[in-house]
C-alpha positions in Angstrom: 134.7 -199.4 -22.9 132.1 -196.7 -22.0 128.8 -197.7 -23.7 128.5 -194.5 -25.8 131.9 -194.9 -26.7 130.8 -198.6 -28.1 127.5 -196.9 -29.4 129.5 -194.7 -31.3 131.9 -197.2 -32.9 129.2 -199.6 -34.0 127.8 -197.0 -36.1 124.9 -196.4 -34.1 125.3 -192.7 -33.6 127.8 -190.6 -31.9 128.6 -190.3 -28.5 126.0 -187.7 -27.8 123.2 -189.4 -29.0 124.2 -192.5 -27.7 124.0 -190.7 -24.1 120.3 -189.3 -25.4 119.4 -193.1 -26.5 120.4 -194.6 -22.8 118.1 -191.7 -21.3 114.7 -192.8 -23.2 115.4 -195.7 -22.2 116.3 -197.4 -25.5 119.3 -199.2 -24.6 119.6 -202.9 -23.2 122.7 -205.1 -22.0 122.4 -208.5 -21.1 118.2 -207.9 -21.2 118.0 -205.0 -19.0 117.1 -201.6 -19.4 120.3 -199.5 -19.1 119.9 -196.0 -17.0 123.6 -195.7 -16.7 125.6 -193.9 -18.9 128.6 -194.7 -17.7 128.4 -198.1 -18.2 131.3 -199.8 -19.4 130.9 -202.4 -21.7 132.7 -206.1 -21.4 133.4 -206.1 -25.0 132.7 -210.0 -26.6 130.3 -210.7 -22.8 128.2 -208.0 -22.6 124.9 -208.1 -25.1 124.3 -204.5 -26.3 120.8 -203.8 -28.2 119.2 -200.7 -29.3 115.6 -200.4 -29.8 115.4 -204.6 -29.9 118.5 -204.9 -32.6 121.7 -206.4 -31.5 124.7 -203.8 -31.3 128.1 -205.7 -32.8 131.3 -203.5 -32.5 132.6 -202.3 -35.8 136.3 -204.1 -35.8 137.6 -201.5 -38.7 135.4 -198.1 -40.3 134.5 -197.6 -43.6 134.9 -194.6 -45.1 133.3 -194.4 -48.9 132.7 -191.6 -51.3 129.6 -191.6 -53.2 129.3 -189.3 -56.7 125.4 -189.1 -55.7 123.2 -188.9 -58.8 120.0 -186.9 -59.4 117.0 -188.7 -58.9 117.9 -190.7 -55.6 117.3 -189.8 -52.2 119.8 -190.0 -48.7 117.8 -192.6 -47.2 117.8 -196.6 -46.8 114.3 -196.5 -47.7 111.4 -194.6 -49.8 108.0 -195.4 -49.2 107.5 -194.0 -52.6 109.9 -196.2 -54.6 112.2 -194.3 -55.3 115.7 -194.9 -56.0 118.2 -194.4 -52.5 121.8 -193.9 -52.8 121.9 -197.5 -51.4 121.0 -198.4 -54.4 125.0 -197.7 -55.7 126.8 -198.6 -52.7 127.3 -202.3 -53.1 128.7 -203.0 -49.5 127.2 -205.8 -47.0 127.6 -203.0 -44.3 125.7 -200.1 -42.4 126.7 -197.0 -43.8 124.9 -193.5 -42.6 125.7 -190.5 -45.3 127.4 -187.6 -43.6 124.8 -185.3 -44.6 122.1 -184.7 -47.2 121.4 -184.1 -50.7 117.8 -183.8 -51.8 116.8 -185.7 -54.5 117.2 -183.2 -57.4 120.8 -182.5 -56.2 123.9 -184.4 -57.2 127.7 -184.3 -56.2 129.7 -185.6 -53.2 128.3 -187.7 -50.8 130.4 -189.8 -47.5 128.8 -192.6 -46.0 130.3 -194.0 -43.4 129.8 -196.2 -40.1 132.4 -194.3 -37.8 129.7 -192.2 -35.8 131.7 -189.5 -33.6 133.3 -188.7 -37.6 129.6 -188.4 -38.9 128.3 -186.3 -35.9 131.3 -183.9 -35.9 131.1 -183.5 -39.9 127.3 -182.6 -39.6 127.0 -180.7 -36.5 126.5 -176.8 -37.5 128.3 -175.9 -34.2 131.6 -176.9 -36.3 131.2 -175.4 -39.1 132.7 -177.4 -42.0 132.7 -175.6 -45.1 130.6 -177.4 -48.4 131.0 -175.5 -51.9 128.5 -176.3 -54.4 127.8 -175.3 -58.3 124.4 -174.0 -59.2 122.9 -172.9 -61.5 119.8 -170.6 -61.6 117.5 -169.0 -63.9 118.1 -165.1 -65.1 120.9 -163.0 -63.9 122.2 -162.6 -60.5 122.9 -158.9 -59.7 125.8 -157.6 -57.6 123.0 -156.0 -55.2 121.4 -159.7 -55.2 124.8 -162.0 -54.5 125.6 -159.3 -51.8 122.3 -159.9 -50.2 123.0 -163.4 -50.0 126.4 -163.4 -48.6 125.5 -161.2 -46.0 122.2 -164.0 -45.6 118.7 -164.3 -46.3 115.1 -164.9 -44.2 113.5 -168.3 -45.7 110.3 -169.2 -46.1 109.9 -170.2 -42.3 111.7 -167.1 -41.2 115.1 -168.9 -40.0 117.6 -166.7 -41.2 120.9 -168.5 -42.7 124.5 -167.5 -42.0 126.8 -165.3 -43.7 128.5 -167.6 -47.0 130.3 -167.1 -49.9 129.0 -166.6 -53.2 131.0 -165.9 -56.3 129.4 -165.3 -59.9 131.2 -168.0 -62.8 129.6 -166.7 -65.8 126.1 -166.0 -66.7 124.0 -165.2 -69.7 120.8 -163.8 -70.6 118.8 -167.3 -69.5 120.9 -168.6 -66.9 123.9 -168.1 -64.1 126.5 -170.5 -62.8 127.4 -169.4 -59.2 129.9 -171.1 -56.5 128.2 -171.4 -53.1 130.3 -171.9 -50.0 128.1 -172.8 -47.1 129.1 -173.4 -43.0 125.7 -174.7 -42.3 123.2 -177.7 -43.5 119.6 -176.5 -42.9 117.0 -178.4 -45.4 116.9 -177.5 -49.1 119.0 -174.5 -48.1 120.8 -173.2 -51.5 117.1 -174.0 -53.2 114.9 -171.5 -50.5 117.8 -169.1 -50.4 117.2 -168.7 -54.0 113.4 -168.6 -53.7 114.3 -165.6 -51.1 115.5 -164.1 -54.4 112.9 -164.7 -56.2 115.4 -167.2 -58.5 114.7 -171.0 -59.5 117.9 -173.3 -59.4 118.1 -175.4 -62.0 121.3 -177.5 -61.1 122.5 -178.3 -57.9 125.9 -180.0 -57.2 128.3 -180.3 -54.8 131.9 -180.2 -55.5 133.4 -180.4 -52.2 133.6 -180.9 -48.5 136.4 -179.4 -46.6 139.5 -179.4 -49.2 138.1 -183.4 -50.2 136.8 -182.9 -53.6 135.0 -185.1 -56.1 137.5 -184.9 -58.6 136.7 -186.9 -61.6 134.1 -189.2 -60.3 131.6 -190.7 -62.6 127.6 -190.4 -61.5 126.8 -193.0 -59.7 130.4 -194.3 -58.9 132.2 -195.0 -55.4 135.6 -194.7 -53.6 137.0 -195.8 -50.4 139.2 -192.5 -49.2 142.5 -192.7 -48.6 143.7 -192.8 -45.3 145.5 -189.3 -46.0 141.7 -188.0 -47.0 140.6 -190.4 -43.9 142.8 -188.1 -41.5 142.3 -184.7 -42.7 138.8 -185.4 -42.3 139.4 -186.1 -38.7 141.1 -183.1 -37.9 138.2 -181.1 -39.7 136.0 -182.4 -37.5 138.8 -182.2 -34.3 138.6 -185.8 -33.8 142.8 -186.2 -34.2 143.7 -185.9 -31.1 
């Protein structure tokens, strides 16, 4: 098995990075510094380690859905204490979440440790569609939901892709809008609103893809189904 091919299904990283890893030098078999990328791994012979930790092949993925909470962040660890979405899965394994939520969001979150899946599901080149519900303060005028459709210059002056934004109601305080995104940059719903000069109040996504949330609880987990499983695969053009 090619290395970045065993790279990929240990859960390191995908096959990409796993070719970017090998060329700083990060990689060892059997105590040696690899430069080859086309090694091929003796599968149960051959000792595989990544920056000094032992690489194990992964003998089945896990594929887990996460109703992330507010007031946790995407990461194994917080220097300031803070809660991690670790914190609620209650697996002995290495799970990486297929994206990001900040901390003040909430909604669907995959973890998983099958790494081409999580590269392809992340990559902006492919384009996966995420729809969130937010909420922000004061109206949103037609003039102003146009605007950020067509996309907005952030605060660095990046400017974001064309989405879909539809109004679902709105008083004199607040709006509720549905946000359909292609992209992941940073805090992105949250600075396209600053662009607007709006504050979001609530921040949740609903779906990736056509895989929903559905009815799960804060907090709570599921494994997908392999139906889920496969449709996810061919999202991410990985059913061939």
């Amino acid at each position: 098995m090619r290395i970045n091919k065993y790279l990929a299904e240990a859960g390191v990283c995908s096959r990409r990075a796993a070719d970017q890893l090998i060329a700083e030098g990060k990689v060892t078999v059997n105590g040696k510094k690899l430069t080859e990328p086309g090694y091929d791994v003796a599968v149960g012979n051959d000792s595989v380690y990544v920056d000094g930790k032992r690489v194990r092949p992964v003998s089945r993925y896990t594929y887990l859905m996460l109703y992330k909470p507010k007031g946790c962040i995407c990461s194994a660890k917080d220097e300031l204490g803070r809660k991690t979405v670790y914190d609620y899965v209650k697996l002995d394994k290495k799970l990486d979440c297929v994206g990001r939520l900040d901390y003040d969001s909430e909604g669907l979150l995959l973890l998983t440790n099958d790494g081409d899946l999580l590269h392809n599901l992340t990559h902006p080149s492919f384009e996966i569609p995420k729809t969130y519900v937010v909420k922000i303060e004061g109206k949103l005028s037609e003039d102003e939901a146009a605007k950020w459709r067509k996309g907005l210059t952030l605060d660095d002056g990046t400017v974001t892709a064309p989405c879909n934004v539809t109004v679902l109601d709105t008083d004199d305080k607040f709006t509720r809008i549905e946000v359909v995104l292609h992209e992941g940059k940073n805090r992105e719903i949250r600075r396209m609103a600053e662009a607007l000069g709006k504050t979001v109040t609530f921040l949740k996504r609903t779906a990736l893809g056509d895989l929903k949330l559905g009815g799960l609880s804060r907090g709570a987990t599921r494994f997908l189904t392999t139906l889920e499983v496969q449709y996810l695969k061919k999202l991410a053009k990985l059913d061939k």
